[in-house]
C-alpha positions in Angstrom: 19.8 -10.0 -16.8 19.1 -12.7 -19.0 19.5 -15.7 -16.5 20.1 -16.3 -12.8 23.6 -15.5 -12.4 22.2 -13.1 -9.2 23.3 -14.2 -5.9 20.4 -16.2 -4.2 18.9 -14.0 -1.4 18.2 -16.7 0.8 21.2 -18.5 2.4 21.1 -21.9 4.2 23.1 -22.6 6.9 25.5 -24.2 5.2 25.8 -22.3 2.3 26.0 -18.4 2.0 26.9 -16.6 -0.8 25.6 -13.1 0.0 29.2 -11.3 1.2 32.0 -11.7 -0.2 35.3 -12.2 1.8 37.6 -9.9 -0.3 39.0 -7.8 2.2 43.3 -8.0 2.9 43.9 -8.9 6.3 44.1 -6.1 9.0 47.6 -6.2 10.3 48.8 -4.1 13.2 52.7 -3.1 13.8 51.6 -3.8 17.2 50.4 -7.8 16.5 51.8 -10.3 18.6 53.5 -13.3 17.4 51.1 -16.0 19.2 52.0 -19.6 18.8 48.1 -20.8 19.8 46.6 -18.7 16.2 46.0 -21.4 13.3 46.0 -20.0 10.1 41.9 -19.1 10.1 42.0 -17.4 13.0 45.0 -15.0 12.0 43.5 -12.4 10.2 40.8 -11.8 12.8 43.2 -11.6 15.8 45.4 -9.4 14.1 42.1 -7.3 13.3 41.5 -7.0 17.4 44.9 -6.4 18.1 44.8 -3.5 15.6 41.7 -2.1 17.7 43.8 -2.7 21.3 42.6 -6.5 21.9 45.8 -8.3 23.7 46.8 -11.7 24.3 46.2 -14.0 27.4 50.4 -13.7 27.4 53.1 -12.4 25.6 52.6 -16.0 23.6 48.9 -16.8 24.0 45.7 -14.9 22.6 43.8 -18.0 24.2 41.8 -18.9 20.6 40.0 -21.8 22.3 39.9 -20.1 25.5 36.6 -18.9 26.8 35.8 -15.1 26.7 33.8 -13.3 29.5 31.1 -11.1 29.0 33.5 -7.9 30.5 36.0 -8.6 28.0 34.0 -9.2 25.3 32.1 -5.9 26.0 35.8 -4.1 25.8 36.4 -5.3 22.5 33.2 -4.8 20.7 33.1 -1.3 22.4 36.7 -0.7 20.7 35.5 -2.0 17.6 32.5 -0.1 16.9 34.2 3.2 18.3 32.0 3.9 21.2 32.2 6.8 23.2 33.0 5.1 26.1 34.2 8.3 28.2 31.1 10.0 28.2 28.0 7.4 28.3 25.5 7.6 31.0 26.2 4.8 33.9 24.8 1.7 33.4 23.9 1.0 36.8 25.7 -1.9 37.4 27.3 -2.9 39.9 29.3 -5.9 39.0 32.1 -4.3 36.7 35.3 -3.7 37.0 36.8 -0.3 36.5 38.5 -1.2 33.3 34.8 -2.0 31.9 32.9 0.9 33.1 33.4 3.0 30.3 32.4 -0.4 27.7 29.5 -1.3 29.4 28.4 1.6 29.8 28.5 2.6 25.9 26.9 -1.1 25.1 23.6 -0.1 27.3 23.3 3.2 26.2 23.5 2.2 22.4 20.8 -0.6 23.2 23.3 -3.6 22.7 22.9 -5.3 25.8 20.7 -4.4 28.7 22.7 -7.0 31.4 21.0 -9.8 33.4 19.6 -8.1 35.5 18.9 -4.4 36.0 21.8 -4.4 38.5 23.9 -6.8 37.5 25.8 -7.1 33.9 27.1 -10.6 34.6 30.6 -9.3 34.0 32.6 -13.1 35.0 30.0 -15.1 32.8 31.0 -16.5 29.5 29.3 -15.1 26.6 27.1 -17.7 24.7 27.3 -17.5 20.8 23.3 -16.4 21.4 24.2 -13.4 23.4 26.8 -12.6 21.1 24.9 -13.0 17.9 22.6 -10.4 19.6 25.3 -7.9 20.2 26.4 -8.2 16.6 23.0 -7.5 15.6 22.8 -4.4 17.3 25.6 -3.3 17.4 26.2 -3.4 13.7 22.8 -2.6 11.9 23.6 -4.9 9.1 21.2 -5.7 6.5 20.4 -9.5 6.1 18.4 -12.6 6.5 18.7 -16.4 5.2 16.9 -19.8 5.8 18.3 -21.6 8.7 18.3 -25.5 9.2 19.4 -24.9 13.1 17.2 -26.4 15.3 18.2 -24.9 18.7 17.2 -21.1 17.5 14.7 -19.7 19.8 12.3 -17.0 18.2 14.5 -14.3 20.5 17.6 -15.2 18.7 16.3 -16.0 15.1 16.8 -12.6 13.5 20.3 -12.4 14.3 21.0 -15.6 13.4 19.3 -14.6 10.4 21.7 -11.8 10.1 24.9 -13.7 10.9 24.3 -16.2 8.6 23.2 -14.0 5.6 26.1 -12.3 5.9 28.6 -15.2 6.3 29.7 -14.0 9.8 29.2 -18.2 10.6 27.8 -21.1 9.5 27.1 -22.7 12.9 28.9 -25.3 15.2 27.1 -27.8 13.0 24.4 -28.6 9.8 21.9 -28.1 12.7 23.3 -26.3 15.8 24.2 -23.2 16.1 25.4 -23.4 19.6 23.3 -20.7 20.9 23.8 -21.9 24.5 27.7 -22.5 23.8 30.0 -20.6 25.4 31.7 -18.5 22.7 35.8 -18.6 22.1 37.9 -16.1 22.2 38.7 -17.0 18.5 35.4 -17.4 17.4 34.7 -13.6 18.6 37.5 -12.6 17.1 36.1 -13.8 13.3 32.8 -12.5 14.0 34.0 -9.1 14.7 36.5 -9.2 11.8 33.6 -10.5 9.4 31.3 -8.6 10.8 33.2 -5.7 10.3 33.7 -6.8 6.7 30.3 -7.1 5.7 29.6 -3.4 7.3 32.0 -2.0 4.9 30.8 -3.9 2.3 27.0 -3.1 3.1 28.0 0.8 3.3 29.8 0.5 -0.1 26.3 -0.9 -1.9 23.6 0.9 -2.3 20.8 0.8 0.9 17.5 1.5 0.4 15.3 2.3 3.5 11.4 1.9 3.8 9.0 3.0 6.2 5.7 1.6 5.0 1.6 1.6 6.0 -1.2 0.1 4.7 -5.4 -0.4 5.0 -5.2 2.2 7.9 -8.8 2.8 7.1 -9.7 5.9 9.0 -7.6 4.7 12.1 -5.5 7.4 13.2 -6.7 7.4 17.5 -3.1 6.3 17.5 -1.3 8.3 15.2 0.7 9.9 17.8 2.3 6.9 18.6 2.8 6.0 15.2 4.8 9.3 14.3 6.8 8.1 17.4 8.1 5.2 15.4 8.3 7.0 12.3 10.8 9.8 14.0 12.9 6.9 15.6 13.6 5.2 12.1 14.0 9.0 10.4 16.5 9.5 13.1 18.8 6.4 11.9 18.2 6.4 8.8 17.0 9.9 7.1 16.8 9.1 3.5 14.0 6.4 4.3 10.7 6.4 1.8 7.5 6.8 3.6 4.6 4.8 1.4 1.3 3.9 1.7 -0.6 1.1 -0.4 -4.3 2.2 -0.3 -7.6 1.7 1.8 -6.9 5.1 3.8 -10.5 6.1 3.2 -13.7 4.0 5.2 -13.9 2.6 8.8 -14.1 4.4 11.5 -15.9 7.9 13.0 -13.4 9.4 11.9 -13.4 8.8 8.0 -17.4 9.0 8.4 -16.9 13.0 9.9 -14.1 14.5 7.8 -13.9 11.9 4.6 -10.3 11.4 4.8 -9.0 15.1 5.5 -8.1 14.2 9.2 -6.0 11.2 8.2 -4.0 13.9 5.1 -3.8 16.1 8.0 -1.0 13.4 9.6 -0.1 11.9 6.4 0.9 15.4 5.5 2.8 16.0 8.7 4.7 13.1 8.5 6.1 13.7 5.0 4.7 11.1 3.6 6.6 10.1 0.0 3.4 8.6 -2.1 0.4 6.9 -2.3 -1.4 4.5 -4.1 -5.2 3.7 -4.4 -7.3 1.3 -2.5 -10.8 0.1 -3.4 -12.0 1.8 -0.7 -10.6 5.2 -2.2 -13.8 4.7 -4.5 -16.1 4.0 -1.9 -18.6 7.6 -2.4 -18.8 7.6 -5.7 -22.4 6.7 -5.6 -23.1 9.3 -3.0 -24.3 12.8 -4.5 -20.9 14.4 -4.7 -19.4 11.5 -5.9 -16.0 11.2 -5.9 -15.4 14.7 -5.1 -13.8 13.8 -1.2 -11.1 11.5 -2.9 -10.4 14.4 -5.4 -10.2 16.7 -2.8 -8.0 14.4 -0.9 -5.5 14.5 -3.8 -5.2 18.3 -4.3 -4.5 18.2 -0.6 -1.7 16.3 -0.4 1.7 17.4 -0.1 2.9 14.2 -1.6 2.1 12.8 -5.1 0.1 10.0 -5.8 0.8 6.5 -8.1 -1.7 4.9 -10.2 -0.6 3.2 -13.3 -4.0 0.9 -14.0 -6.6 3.6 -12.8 -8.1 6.1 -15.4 -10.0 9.3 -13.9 -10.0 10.9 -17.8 -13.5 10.5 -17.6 -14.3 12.2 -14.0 -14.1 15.6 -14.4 -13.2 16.1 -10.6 -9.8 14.6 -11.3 -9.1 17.0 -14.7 -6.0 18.4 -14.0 -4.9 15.9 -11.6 -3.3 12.9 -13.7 -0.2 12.8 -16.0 0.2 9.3 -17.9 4.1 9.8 -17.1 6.9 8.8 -15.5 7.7 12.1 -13.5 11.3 13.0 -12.3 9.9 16.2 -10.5 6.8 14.9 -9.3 4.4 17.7 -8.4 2.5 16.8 -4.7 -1.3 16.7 -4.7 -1.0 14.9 -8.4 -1.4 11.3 -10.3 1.4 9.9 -12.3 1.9 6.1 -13.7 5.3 6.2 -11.2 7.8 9.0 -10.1 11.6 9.0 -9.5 13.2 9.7 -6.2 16.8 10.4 -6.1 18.5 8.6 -2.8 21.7 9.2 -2.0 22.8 9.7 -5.5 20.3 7.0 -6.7 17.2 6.6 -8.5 14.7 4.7 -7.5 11.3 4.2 -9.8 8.0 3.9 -7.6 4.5 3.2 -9.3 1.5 1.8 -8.3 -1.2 -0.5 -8.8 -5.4 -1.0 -7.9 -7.2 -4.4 -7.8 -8.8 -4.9 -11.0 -12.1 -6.1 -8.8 -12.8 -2.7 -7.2 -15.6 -1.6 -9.9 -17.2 -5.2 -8.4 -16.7 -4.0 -4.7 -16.9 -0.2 -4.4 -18.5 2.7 -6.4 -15.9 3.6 -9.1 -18.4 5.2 -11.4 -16.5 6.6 -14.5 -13.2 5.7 -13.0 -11.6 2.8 -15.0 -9.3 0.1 -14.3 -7.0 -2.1 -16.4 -4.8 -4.8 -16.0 -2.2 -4.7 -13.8 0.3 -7.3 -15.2 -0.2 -5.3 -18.4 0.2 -1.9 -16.6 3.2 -2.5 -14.5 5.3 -4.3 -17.3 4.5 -1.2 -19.3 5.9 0.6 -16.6 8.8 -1.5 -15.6 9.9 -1.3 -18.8 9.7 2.8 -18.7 11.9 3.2 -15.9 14.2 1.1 -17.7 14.5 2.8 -20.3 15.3 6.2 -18.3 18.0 3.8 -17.0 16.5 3.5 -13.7 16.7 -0.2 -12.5 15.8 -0.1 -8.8 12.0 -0.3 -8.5 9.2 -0.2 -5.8 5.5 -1.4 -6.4 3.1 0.2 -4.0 0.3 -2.2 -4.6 -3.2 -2.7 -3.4 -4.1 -5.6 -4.7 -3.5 -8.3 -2.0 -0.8 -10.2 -1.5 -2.6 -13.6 -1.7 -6.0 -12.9 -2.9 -7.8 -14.8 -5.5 -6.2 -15.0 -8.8 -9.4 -14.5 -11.1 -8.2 -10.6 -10.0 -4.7 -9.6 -8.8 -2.3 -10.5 -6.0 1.3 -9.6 -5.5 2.9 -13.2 -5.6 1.5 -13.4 -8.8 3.0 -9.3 -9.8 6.4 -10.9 -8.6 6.1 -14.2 -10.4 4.8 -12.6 -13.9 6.6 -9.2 -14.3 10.6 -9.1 -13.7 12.2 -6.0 -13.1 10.9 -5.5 -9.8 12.6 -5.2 -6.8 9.8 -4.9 -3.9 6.3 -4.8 -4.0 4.6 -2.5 -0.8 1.1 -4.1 -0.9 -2.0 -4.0 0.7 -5.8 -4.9 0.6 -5.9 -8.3 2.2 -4.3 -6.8 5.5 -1.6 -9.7 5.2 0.7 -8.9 8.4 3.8 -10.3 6.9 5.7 -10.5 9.9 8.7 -11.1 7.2 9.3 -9.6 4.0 8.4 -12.3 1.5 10.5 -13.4 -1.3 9.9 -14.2 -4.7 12.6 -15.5 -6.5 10.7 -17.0 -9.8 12.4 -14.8 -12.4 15.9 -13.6 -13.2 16.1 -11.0 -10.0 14.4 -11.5 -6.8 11.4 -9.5 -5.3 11.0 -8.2 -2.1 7.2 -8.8 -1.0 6.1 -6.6 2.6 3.0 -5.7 3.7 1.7 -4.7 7.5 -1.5 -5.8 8.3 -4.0 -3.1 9.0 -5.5 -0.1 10.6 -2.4 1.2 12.1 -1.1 -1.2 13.8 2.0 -1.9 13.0 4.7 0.4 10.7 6.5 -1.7 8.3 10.1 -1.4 7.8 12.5 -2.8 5.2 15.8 -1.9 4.4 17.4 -3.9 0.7 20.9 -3.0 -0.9 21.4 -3.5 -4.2 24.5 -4.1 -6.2 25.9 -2.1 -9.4 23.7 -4.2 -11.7 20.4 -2.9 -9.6 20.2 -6.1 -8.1 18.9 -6.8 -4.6 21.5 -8.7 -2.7 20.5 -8.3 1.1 17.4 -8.0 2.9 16.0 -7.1 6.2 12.4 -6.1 7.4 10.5 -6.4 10.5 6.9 -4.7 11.7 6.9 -2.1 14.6 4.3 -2.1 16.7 2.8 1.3 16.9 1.1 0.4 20.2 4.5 0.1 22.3 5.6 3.5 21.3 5.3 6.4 23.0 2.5 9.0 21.9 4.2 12.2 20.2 3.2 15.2 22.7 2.7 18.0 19.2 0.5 15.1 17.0 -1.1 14.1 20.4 -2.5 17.9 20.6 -2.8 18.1 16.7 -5.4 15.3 17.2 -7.7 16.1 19.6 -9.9 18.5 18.0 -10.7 15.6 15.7 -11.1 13.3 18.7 -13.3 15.3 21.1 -15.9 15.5 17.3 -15.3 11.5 17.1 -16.2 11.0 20.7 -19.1 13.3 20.8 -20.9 11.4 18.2 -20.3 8.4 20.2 -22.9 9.2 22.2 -25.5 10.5 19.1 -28.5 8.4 17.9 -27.9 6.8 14.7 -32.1 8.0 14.8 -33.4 4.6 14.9 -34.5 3.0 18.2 -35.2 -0.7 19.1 -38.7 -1.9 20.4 -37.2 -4.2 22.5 -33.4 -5.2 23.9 -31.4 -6.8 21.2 -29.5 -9.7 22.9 -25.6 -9.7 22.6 -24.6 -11.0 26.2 -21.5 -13.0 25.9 -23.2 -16.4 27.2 -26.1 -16.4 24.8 -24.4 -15.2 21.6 -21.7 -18.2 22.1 -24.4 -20.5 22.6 -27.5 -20.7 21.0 -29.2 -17.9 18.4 -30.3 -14.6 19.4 -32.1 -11.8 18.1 -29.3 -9.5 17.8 -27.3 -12.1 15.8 -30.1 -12.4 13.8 -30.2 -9.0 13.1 -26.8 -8.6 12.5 -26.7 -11.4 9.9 -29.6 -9.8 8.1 -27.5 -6.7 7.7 -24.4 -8.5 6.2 -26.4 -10.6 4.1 -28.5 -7.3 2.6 -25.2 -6.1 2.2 -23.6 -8.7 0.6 -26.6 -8.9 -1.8 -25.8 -5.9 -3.2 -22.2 -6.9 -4.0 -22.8 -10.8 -5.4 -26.6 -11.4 -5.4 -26.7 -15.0 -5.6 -25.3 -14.6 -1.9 -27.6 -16.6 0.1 -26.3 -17.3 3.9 -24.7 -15.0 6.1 -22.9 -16.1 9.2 -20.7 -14.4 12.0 -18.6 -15.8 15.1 -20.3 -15.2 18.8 -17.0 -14.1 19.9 -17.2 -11.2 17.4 -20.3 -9.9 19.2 -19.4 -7.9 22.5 -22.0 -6.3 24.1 -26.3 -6.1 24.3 -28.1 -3.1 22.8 -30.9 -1.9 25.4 -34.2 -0.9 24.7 -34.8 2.5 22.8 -32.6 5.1 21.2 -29.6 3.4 19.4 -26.1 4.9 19.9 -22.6 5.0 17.3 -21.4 3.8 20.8 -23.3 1.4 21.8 -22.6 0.1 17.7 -19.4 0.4 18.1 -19.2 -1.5 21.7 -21.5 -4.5 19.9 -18.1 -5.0 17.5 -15.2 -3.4 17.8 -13.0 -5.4 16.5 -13.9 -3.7 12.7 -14.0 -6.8 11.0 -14.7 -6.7 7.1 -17.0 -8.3 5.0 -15.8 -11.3 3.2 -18.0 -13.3 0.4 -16.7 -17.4 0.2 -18.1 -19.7 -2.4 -18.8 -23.5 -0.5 -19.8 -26.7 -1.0 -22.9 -27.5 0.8 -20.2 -30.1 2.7 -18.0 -27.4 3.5 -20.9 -25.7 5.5 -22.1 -28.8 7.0 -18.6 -29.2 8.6 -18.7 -25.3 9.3 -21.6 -25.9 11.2 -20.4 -29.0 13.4 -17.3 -26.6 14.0 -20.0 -24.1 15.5 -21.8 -26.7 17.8 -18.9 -28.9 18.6 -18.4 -27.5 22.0 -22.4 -27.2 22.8 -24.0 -26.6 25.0 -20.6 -24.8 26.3 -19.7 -21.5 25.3 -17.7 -21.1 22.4 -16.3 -18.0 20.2 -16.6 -19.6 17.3 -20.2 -20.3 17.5 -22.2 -19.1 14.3 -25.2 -16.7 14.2 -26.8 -16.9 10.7 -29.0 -15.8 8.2 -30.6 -17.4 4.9 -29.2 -20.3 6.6 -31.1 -22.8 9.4 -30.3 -26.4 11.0 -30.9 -28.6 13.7 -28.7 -30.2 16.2 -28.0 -32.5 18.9 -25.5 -31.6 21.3 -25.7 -35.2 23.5 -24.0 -36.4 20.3 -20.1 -36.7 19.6 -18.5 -33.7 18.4 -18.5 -33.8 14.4 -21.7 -35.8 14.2 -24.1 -33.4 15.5 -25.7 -31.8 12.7 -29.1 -33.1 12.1 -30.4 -31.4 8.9 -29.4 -28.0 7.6 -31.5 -25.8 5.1 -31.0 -22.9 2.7 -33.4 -20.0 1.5 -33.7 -20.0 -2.3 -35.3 -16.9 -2.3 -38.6 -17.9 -1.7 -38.7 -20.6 1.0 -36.1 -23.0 2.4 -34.4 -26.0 0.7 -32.5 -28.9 1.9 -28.4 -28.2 2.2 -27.2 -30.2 -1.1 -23.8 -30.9 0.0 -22.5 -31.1 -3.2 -23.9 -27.8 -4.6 -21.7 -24.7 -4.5 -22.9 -21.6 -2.7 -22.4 -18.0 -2.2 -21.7 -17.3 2.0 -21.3 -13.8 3.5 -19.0 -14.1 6.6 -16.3 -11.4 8.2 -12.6 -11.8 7.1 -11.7 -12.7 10.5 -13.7 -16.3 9.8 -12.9 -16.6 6.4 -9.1 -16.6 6.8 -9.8 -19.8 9.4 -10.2 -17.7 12.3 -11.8 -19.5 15.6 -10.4 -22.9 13.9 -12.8 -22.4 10.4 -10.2 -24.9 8.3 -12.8 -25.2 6.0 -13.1 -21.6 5.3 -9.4 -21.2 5.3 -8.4 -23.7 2.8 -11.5 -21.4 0.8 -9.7 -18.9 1.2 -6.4 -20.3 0.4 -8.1 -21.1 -3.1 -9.1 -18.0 -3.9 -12.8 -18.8 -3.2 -13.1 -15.3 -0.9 -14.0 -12.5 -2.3 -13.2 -9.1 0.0 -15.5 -6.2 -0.9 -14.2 -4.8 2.5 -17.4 -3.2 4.2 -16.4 -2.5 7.9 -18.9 -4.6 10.2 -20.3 -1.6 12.0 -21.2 0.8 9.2 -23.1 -2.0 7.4 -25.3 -2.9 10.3 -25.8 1.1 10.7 -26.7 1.6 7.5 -29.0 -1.7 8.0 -30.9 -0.3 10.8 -31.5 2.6 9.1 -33.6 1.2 6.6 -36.1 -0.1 9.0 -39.1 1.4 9.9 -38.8 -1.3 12.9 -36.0 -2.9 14.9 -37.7 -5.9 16.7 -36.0 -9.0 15.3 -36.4 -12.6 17.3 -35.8 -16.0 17.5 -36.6 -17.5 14.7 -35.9 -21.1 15.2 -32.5 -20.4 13.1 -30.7 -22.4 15.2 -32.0 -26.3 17.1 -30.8 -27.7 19.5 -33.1 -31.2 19.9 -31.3 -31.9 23.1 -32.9 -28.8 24.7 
């Protein structure tokens, strides 16, 4: 398409465009002749008298009537074709023998659970809420839209959403939706006939399923219950892709024991459709074997892999492995630029993409990387040219990281021709699918978050031209689900290993206790902080050596470490949380007002308290919060300087702070700017791997932190 004659995917409340109404009106031999049915209201009644609806009389459907929750459960039970004979009983014990069979159906097919457990509230008036809820569910359409209503409440807004996107209403004004009104008889009437409409229409199109993960990073303790949500979706909708965007490998015991082949045990199990690289896929190719676990994770698989900017021609553990194609018959356990899935009669184009900054952050070693804006419209325009003109990116390049490397707004703003990206790498939870609608055709943005947590799932239709004209995602929470009983017992042989070297020495032990309790670490500087800001500075060193402060929230720390033999689980118990290492460039003003943040709630406790390294100031907490900070200085390498506050400097910190976590605005709107880099070490293994190159563990107090009023 040359210009934006597309269909804009997001609606207003006042204007939708997304469904056509095209349909001829439903008309039963069986209609009544009403007098009380104006002209827009015809069509839908004679659609719920076609499905056994009848009037109030012989004369009177009742349009402006009220309509009760037991009768509106009769229709919408009629009109979806319930099996109302045989459904479990509902259990409750307010309805009426002509509704037993409805209400019954409605529970059991998760449209409406009743007031109470007991009671259904059969005589009450259904509100347009409750009804837009039963539509939702009832239905499964596809769909979301902006809304300028202000009386939606975050348990109605999806289906609002829905409603909306597919032209089911418009509201009961520019800014009410009327979820609290009592819904007419007539009003029901269109959104069952519209609704109905847009099904058909939305069964007609093209629909595209995905299930979706992303920076699991070695998390699978909860992989039963995340097969549990997979097998729910599969069981709706079985043509649904399975993808994950990258960062599989590093993090936890578990990557650390069997590099990766635990997690391709599962990923393998759960059909998985393709993969793309992460950064931290490239993480051991310093280490003496090199690459040699990611290449044995590939020939593994039982799914193929996509990678159209990464280059292994030049590592002979991956010889064999990559085809510079576009494969139609994609071969598991290899690389290709993108492969072809047929869906339903339909071909959809997937190919993937690496950040461009991973030789800077992990150890690539002969392992290349080119430009992904390049890369992908090289590869857009090869599916094209097959014809094929629905097309996923499975990214890991971030969705909003800085743009001196890669992000996906910018993949959706620069190349057209795709129609969702799957990203990861900045662990994003997009709660929402993002849209990008910069170019001729829209793009579909998702991505989950991180290590498991949640399954992503978005469903798009497309028209004839390839276009995507409907939308819906949402994020399942993996920890609501049930466990799976077979992947429970699949895991713990891998769990019992995990926890028995819980309890190992890392074979280093600590001269003295290394203080972590709760009430000193939110308070004033300790040794362990210290030490734990050592680590991450090392660390960050290594990565960006003009790095010269490292700080970390209190709050992050958990727990003490005694005296003697050091533990993975007393590590592990110290943070838990698995926060990564994130590099900001400051001002010297930014971290002056970083570290009245820290003391404005001294000499209280407070999570976002800073232990540092490189980094040392004075204070005076009698003072008003935000004019505390009495002098601040920096190590230059060889002694300590005065903060200049209009230098720039390089600050190691944990992702958790940089994205403003614990209220760091500063470090936020640092982030926003692309000023945070994200090499991704996981907290614990650094300070391991620390602690394991000294000959002693006895850090103190080193004066770091001053409090005058003391």
């Amino acid at each position: 398409m040359t210009n934006k004659s597309y269909r804009k995917l997001l609606a207003t409340a006042t204007t939708t465009t997304l469904v056509a109404s095209a349909f001829a009106p439903v008309v039963s031999a069986d209609a009544k002749e009403f007098t009380d049915v104006p002209d827009r209201y015809t069509d839908a009644v004679n659609f719920l008298v076609s499905k056994g609806a009848k009037g109030l009389t012989e004369s009177q459907f009742g349009t402006e009537k009220f309509i009760k929750r037991v009768d509106a459960a009769i229709l919408l039970a009629n009109v979806l074709d319930l099996d109302t004979a045989n459904a479990p009983e509902s259990g409750f014990t307010d309805v009426p023998k002509r509704a037993e069979g409805a209400v019954n159906a409605l529970k059991a097919a998760n449209i409406t659970n009743g007031k109470t457990a007991t009671s259904f509230g059969s005589e009450s008036n259904i509100t347009r809420g409750e009804l837009a809820l039963w539509i939702q569910r009832g239905y499964g359409l596809v769909g979301t839209a902006e809304l300028s209503f202000t009386d939606v409440k975050e348990t109605y807004e999806p289906a609002v959403k829905m409603l909306v996107a597919n032209n089911i209403t418009k509201g009961v004004s520019q800014t009410q939706f009327g979820i609290e009104h009592p819904a007419k008889r007539g009003d029901y009437a269109t959104f069952l006939h519209k609704a109905t409409q847009a099904k058909e229409l939305q069964e007609e199109a093209f629909n595209l399923s995905i299930m979706h993960t992303n920076d699991t990073h070695g998390h699978i303790e909860d992989i039963a219950k995340r097969a549990t949500a997979i097998e729910k979706i599969r069981a709706k909708k079985p043509d649904s892709l399975l993808l994950d965007a990258g960062d599989v490998f590093s993090g936890t015991l578990y990557f650390n024991e069997f590099l990766g082949q635990a997690d391709l045990k599962f990923m393998n199990y759960l059909e998985y459709d393709a993969m793309t690289f992460g950064n931290h896929e490239f993480d051991l190719g310093a280490s003496e074997n090199g690459h040699k676990a990611l290449a044995d994770f590939v020939k593994g698989a039982e799914f193929p892999f996509v990678s159209a900017n990464v280059d292994f021609s030049k590592d002979d553990l991956f010889t064999g492995l990559q085809h510079s194609e576009i494969s139609k018959e994609a071969t598991d356990g290899q690389i290709y630029n993108g492969i072809v899935k047929e869906i339903d009669g339909e071909k959809v184009g997937i190919f993937g993409l690496t950040t461009e900054e991973t030789p800077d952050i992990s150890s690539t070693g002969n392992v290349e990387f080119s430009s992904y804006i390049e890369k992908a419209t090289e590869t857009v325009q090869a599916f094209k040219d097959q014809g094929i003109n629905k097309i996923i990116a499975l990214t890991h390049i971030g969705y909003d990281d800085s743009l001196e490397f890669d992000n996906d707004l910018e993949l959706a703003k620069q190349v057209e021709g795709i129609d969702v990206i799957v990203g990861g790498h900045t662990h994003s939870t997009l709660e929402e699918p993002t849209v990008n609608e910069d170019g001729d055709e829209p793009t579909i943005i998702v991505q989950t978050g991180e290590y498991g947590k949640a399954l992503g799932t978005l469903d798009v239709i497309f028209d004839e031209g390839g276009v995507v004209t409907n939308y819906g995602g949402k994020l399942i929470s993996v920890a609501d689900q049930e466990a799976d009983a077979e992947v429970l017992e699949m895991l713990k042989p891998y769990s019992d290993q995990v926890d028995a070297i819980k309890d190992q020495s890392i074979e280093v032990k600590a001269v003295s206790s290394l203080d972590g309790a709760r009430e000193n670490v939110r308070t004033k500087e300790t040794n362990l902080g210290n030490l734990i800001t050592d680590g991450m500075l090392a660390k960050a060193k290594t990565i960006n050596p003009d790095t010269v402060v490292a700080l970390t929230n209190g709050g992050g720390i958990r727990e003490s470490i005694d005296e003697g033999d050091i533990t993975m689980g007393e590590i592990l118990t110290v943070m838990p949380f698995g926060n990564s290492l994130g590099i900001m460039n400051l001002t010297g003003k930014e971290i002056k007002e970083a570290l009245e943040h820290s003391v404005s709630q001294a000499p209280n406790a407070n999570g976002a308290f800073l232990q540092m390294s490189g980094l040392k100031f004075t204070y005076d907490s009698s003072k008003p919060a935000g004019e505390r900070v009495i002098s601040a200085e920096v190590n230059n390498g060889t002694d300590y300087a005065t903060l200049d506050e209009d230098a720039s400097y390089f600050v190691a910190t944990n992702t958790f702070t940089a994205k403003g976590g614990d209220g760091y605005d500063m470090f936020k709107k640092a982030y926003d700017e692309g000023r945070v880099s994200e090499p991704g070490y996981v907290d614990y293994e650094m300070f391991t791997e620390y602690l394991q190159t000294l000959e002693t563990v006895d850090p103190a107090v080193e004066d770091r932190i001053v409090d005058i009023n003391e």
